[in-house]
C-alpha positions in Angstrom: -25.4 -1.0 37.0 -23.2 0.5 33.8 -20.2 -0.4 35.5 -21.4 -4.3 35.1 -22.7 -4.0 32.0 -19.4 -2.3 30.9 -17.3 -5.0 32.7 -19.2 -7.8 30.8 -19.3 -5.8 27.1 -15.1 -5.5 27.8 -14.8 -9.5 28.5 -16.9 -10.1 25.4 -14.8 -8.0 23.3 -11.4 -9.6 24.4 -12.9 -12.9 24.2 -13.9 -12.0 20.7 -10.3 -10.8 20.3 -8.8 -13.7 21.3 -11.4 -16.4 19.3 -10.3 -13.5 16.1 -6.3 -14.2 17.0 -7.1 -18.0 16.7 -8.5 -17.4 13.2 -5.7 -16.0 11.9 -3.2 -18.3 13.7 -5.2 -21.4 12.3 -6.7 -20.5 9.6 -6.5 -22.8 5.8 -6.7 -19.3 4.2 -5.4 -16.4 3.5 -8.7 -14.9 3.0 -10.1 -16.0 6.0 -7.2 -14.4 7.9 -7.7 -10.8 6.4 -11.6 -11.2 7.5 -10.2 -12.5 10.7 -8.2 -9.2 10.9 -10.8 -6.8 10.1 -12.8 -8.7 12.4 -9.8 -7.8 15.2 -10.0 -4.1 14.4 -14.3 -3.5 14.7 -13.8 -5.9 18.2 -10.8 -3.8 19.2 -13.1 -0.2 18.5 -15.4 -1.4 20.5 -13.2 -2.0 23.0 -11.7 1.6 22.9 -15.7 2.6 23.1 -16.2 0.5 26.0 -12.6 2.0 28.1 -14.0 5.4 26.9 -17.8 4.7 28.7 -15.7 3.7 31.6 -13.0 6.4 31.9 -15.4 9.1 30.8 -12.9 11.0 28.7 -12.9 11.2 25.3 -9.2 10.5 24.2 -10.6 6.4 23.8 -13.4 7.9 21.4 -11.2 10.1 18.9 -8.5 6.7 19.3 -11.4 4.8 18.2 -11.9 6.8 15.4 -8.7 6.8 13.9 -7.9 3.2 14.3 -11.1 2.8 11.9 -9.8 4.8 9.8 -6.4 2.8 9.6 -8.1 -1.0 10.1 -10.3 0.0 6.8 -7.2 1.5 4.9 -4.9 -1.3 5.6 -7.9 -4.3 5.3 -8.0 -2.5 1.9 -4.4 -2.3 0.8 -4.1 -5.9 2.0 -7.1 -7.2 -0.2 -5.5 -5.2 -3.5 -2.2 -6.6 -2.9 -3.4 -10.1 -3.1 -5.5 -9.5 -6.0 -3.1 -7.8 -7.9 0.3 -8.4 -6.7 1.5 -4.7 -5.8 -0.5 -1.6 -4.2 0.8 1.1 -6.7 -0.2 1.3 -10.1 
């Protein structure tokens, strides 16, 4: 039964992904395409939790982890930059 339930959480999440892509493909904004972005990364943990449920290792658990870790840095940087035109003051 986890195995379905698995299978359907991992379509939702790349159907997520894909309906995120579209965003920042088609978006009017540049703001909407950084949220679009950070969007990408939570969907794209949760898809790293979901393989690591599945594979039953933990190498998709300490990935997730760090691409968190660099999805918030960069949404970050990215937000500065357009507010203020360079990252290092």
């Amino acid at each position: 039964m986890i195995t379905y339930a698995l299978m359907f959480a991992i379509g939702c999440y790349a159907l997520a992904l894909l309906f995120n892509l579209y965003r920042v493909v088609k978006s009017p904004g540049v703001t909407d395409r950084i949220l679009a972005l950070d969007t990408m990364a939570v969907n794209a943990i949760g898809l790293f939790v979901c393989f690591g449920i599945w594979e039953g290792t933990a190498i998709f658990f300490e990935a997730s982890i760090l691409y968190a870790m660099v999805g918030f840095v960069s949404t970050v940087a990215y937000a500065k930059f357009l507010l203020r035109g360079d990252l290092i003051e």
